[in-house]
N, C-alpha and C positions, 0 to 999 in steps of 0.2 A: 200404661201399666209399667209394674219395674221401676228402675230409679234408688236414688239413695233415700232412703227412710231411719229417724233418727233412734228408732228403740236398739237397732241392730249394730249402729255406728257405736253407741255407748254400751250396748255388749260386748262387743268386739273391743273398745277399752276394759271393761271390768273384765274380760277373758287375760289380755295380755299385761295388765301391769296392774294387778287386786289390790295392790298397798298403796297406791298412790291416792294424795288426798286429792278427793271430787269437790269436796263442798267444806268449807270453815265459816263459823260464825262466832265471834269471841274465840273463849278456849276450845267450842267444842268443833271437832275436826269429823269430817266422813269419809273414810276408803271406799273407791270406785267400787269395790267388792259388797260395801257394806250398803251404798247407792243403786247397784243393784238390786243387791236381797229385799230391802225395805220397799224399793218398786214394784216387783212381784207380788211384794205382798197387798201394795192398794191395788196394783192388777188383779187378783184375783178376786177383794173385795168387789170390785167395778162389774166384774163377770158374773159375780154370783147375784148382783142386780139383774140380771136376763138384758142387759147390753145388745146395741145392735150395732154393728160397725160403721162409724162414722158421729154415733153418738157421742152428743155434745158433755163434755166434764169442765164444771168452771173452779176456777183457784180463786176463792175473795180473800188473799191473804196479804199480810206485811210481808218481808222479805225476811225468808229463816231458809232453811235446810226442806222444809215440808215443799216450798213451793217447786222447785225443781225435779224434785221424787214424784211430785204428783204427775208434775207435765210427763215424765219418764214414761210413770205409768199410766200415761192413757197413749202413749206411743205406743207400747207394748201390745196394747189388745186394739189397737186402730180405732179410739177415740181421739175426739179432737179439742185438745185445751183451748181453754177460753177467760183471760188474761181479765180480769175483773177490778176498776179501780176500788180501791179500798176508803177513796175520799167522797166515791157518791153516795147522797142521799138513797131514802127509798122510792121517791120517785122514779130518778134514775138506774137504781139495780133493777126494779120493778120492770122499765124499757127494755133495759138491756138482757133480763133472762129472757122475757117474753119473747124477743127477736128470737134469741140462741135454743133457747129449750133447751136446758143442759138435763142430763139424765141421771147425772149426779154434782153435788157442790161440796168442796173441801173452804173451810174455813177457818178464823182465829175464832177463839171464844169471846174475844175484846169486842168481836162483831155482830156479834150475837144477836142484843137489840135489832140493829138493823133487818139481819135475816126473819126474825120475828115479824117484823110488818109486812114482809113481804113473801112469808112461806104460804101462807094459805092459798094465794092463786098462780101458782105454780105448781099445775097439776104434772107438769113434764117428770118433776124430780125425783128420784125413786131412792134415791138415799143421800144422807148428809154425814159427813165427816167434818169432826172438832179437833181444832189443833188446840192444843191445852196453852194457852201464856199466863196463867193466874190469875184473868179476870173474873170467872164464872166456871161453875161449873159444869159439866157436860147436860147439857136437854136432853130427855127422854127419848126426845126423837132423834138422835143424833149417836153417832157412831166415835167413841173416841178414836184417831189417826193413830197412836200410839202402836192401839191395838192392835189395828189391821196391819202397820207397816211394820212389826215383829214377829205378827205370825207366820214360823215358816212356809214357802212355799215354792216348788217348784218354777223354774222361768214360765212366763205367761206368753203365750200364743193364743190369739181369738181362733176360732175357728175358722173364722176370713181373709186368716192369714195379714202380712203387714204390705203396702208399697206407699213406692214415692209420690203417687198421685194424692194419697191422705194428706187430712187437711190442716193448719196449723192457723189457729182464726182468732184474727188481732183484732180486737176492740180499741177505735182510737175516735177523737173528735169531739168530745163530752165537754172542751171547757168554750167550743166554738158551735155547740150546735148537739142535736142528738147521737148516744155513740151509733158506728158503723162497723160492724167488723169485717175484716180484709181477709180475704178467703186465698192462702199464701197452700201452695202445693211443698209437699216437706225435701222433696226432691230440688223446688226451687231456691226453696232458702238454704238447703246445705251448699251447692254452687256456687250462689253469688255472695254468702257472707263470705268475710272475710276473712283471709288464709291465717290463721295466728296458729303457725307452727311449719312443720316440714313438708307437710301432705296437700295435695289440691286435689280438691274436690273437682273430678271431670263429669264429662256428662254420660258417662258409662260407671256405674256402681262397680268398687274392687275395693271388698271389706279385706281381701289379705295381705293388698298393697299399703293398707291403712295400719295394719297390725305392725307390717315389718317397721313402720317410722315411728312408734312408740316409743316413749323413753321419757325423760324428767320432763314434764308439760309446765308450761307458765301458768302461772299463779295470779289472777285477775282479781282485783277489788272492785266491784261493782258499788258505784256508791250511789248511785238510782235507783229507783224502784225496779223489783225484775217484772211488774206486771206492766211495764210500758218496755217495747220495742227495743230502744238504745239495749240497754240491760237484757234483757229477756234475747236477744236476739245473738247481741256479742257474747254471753254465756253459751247459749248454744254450738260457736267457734270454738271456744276456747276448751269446754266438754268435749268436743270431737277430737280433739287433739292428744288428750291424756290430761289436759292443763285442769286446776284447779279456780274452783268461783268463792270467792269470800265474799262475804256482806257484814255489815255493822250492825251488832247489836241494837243501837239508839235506833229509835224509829221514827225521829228529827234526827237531818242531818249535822251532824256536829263535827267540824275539820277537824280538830282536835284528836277524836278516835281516830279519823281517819289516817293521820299523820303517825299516829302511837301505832297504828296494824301496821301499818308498810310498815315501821321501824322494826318492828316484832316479828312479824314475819316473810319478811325479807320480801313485800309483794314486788314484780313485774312491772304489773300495768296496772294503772286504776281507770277507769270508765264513769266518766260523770257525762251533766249536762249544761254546756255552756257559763257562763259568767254568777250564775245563780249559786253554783257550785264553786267554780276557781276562785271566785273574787274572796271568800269564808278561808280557805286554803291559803291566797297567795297574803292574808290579813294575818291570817296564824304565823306566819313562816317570818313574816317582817317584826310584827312583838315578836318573837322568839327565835331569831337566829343559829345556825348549830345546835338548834334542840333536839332535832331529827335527824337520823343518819338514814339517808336517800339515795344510797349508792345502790342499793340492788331494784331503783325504780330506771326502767329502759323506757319508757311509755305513759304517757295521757294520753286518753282520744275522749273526745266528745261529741254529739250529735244532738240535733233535736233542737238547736238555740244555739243563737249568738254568743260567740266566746272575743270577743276585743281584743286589738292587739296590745293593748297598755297591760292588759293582766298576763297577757303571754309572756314578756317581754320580763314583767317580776318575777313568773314562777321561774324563766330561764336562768333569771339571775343566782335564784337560788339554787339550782342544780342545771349548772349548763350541759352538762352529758345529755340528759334525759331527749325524745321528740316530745312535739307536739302534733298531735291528729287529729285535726278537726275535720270530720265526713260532714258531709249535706246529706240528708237520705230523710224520708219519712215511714210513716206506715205502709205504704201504698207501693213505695220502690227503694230497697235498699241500694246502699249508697252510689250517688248519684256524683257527686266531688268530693274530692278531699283537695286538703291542704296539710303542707308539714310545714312545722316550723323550728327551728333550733337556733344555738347559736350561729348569729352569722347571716342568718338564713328566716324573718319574721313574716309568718305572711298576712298581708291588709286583714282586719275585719271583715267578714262576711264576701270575701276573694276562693275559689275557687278555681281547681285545674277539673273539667268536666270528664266523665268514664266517658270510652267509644257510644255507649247505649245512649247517652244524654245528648238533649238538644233544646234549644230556646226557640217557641214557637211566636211568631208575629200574628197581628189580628187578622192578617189573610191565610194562616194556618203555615205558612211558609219558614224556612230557619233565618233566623237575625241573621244579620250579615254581621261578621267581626270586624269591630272597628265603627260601627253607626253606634247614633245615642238612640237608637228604639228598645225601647222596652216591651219585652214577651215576655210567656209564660213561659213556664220551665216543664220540658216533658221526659220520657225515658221509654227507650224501649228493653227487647230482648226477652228476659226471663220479669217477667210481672205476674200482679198476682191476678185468680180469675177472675174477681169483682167484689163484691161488698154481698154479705151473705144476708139473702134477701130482701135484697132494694135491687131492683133492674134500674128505674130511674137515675138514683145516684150512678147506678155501675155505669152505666150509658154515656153520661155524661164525663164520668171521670176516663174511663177507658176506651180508648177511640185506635180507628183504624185508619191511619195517614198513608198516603201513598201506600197501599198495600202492606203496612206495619204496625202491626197494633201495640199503641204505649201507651202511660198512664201518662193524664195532662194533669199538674198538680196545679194549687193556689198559688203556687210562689212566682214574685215578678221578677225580673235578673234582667239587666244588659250584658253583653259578650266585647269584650276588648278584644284588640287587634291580632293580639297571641293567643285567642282561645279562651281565656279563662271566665269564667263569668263572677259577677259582682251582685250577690240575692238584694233588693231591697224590699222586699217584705213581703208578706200575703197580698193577694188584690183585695180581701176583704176590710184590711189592716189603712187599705191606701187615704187617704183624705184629701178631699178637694175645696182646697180652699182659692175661693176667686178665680177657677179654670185653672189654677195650676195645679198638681196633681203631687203632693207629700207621702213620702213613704214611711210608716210608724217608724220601724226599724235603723235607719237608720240616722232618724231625731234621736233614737234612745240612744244610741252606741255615743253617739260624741255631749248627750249630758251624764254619760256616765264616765266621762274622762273629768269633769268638774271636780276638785276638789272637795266639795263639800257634798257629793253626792254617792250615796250608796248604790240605789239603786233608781231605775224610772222606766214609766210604759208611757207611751205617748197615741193618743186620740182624739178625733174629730168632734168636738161638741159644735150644735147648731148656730149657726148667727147669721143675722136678717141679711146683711151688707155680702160677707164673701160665700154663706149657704153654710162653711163650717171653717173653725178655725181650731189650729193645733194648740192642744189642750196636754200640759205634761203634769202627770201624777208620780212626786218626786218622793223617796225615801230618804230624806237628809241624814249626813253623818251626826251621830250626839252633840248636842247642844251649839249645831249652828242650823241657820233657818236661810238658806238662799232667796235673794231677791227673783223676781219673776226678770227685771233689767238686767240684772248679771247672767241669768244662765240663757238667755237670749241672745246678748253681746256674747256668749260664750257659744253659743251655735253658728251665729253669724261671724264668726273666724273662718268657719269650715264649711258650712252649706253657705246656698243660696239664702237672701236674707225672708224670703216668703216661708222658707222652712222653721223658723224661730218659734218658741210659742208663745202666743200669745196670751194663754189662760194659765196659770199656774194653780196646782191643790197637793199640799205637803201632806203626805198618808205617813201612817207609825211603817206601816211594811208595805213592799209590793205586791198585790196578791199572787201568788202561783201556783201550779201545779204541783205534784211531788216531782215528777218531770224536770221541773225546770223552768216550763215555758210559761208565758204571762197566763194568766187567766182575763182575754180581753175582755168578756160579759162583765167580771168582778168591776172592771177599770171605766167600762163606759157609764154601771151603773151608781160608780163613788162617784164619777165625774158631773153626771146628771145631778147624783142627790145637794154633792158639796156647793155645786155650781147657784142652784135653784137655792139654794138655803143662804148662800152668801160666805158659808163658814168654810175653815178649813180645819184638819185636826180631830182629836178624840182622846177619849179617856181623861188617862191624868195628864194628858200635853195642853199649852194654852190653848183654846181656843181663837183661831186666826180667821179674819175675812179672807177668800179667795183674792187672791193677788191678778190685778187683771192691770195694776198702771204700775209697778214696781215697787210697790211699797208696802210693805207688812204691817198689819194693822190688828193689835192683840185685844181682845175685848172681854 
């Protein structure tokens, strides 16, 4: 019981400093004061559903100003937001209410359709709220946002009053498997995010110690989705502080805006994910030199995916002041490593300095020794979450009690060097065995994205008779060159071992991914099966090419 709880932390801002912007999106700006009032007001809609505390409230929204207010307000009366990808199907929504049971849904009206096919068997939901974007108009069944979050209302208390044991329940896992959501105590995430401002968050609640460090907060550009982790997580930092959360209008990312916002309004920090994101950014900045004035950016960080050091290294160039903060952390445990990088100072791809909490377990459950080449899993203790909201199995499995410590044992594989730091090479799920040797996706893709002629690339295990499976790279070539399957092999085999090369090459128009960031593997193994089995590579209006399996491209 007790604990920091985040409705009180963002009162306790909108009390001491009402003028300051909470939220931007384009031109339009929101005062902590004005993030408030509009909270209360979908709090008190949420209440006068006959709510019961802990009741689930989900957000299936884009990234606007609605979706932060929303989460606010289900702080406020001790519901539990529920982070909703806005790229699933109704299949997948259909899974993932039916886990959650949410008691009420805030949505776009661009989503509308969706919600349609999958409103009638979701008996849980006792009301819908439409966020208006000009697609459609409000359904009958449906509440417009507007309305509720204008109408005034007194601050919202549940009658069950608020703590830090309530629940903040991350849905993650949907592009590897069915979602799971991560049952995070709100207590736990204000402590271990991360301090972006003057105040730490201890493990005894002092809203007046918080009050008195108030004053100009930074200014964050979230350029992710805020319904995944990275985003959703670091806003929550950055709102506790007094700091403000922008997001982009475009609902594709587009560096361009992104570049024109920090220019405009003098952003702080942006928050992206990995190379998916930098690589668009560090492409703008080289066309367009001095186009941008980048002096009031102190900060990147990224999480969630591989950020390479060749695109570090250009965005340094172009603003050498700036860091670089690449965290490791997932759903399941926030951040586990960082790395900084600036000028002077680059750190390896996917290199790591690990927190006190982290540790690399071996197959006898033991910690790698630093300095061996064994490969463990990556685990963490300390402040975790309490498991996956209802799946005991999964939780079971993920969250284990080692020597009398109980940490979440994650998919990611890492060796530990001699000074401690650890080195990710990928998911275990990701790994490929080819001939008894054992290839890591991750880091085939990082060194064919140093190729010249490549955009981007995911790399995967397709079957063969002789080694069981052979590394298969599904490449996004730069405009109008087409890499040989020879060269970008010879061009691995500088750097790996030569078993790690691929052997199968399929050029796609795009990589597929997440809004995230992160690959979409399912997408990658099933282009790779279809192109492989058909013989072709390509689509649409690009030539149609034979899959490349001897070096030589073959256009038909």
């Amino acid at each position: 019981m007790g604990g920091w709880e985040f409705a009180t932390i963002y009162e306790t801002v909108a009390d001491h400093v009402p003028e300051a912007i909470a939220q931007r999106q384009g031109a339009h700006a929101t005062s902590f004061r004005d993030f408030d009032r509009r909270a209360d007001g979908v709090a008190a809609w949420l209440l006068s559903l006959g709510v019961a505390e802990q009741d689930r409230f989900a957000q299936f929204l884009f990234n606007g100003p609605e979706y932060l207010e929303s989460v606010f307000a289900a702080y406020k009366v001790g519901l539990v937001p529920v982070n909703t990808n806005y790229r699933y199907g109704a299949d997948e929504i259909g899974y993932l209410w039916d886990n959650a049971e949410p008691a009420a849904v805030v949505f776009h009206g661009s989503l509308t359709p969706v919600v349609e096919t999958v409103r009638h068997r979701l008996a849980s939901v006792r009301g819908w709220l439409f966020v208006d974007d000009a697609a459609t108009d409000c359904p009958d069944w449906a509440t417009p946002y507007e309305t509720v979050a204008t109408t005034p209302a007194p601050r919202q208390r549940a009658p069950w009053g608020r703590d830090g044991d309530q629940l903040c329940l991350l849905y993650t896992g949907g592009t590897t498997g069915l979602p799971k959501g991560v049952m995070w105590r709100q207590d736990d995430v204000a402590v271990v995010m991360p301090s972006l401002g003057p105040f730490s968050f201890g493990s005894e609640p002092d809203y007046d110690a918080l009050a008195s460090t108030l004053g100009s907060g930074q200014q964050l550009l979230a350029a992710c989705p805020l319904m995944h982790g990275t985003a959703l997580f670091t806003s929550h930092a950055v709102l506790a502080q007094g700091g403000s959360v922008a997001t982009l209008a475009s609902r594709r990312f587009d560096a361009l805006e992104l570049l024109d916002d920090v220019a405009r309004h003098r952003v702080a920090a942006v928050i992206l994910v990995g190379d998916a994101f930098a690589r668009p950014i560090l492409e703008a900045l080289e066309a367009s030199p001095g186009r941008w004035d980048l002096s009031s950016l102190t900060a990147i960080g990224s999480s969630g995916a591989m950020w390479s050091e060749p695109v570090k290294l250009g965005l340094l160039a172009h603003h050498p002041t700036m860091l670089l903060l690449d965290s490791y952390g997932s759903s399941e445990a926030l951040p586990i490593a960082t790395s900084i990088s600036g000028v002077g100072a680059i750190a390896s791809t996917a290199t790591f300095a690990p927190s006190e909490a982290a540790l690399v377990l071996g197959d006898d459950g033991r910690a790698v020794a630093p300095g061996s080449t064994q490969v463990g899993v990556v685990a963490v203790g300390g402040r975790v979450p309490l498991g996956y909201f209802r799946d005991d199995a999964r939780s079971a499995a993920t969250f284990r009690v080692i020597d009398g410590r109980r940490v979440v044992v994650l998919g990611d594989l890492a060796t530990v060097a001699a000074d401690g730091t650890i080195t990710l090479l990928g998911r275990g799920s990701s790994c490929i065995n080819t001939g008894g040797e054992k290839v890591y996706a991750e880091e085939v893709e990082e060194v064919l994205k140093t190729h010249a002629d490549v955009v981007d690339a995911v790399v995967v295990g397709s079957a063969d008779e002789r080694w069981g499976e052979v590394v298969t790279a599904l490449v996004q070539a730069r405009p109008g060159t087409a890499p040989r399957l020879d060269e970008l092999a010879g061009h691995v085999k500088g750097q790996l071992a030569s078993y790690k090369a691929p052997r199968r090459l399929v050029l796609v128009e795009r990589v597929g991914r997440a809004p995230n960031g992160k690959v979409d593997y399912q997408w990658a193994h099933a282009v790779a099966r279809e192109r492989l089995a058909a013989g072709v590579q390509g689509a649409g209006s690009v030539p149609r090419q034979r899959v490349d399996t001897t070096g030589t491209s073959r256009t038909s």
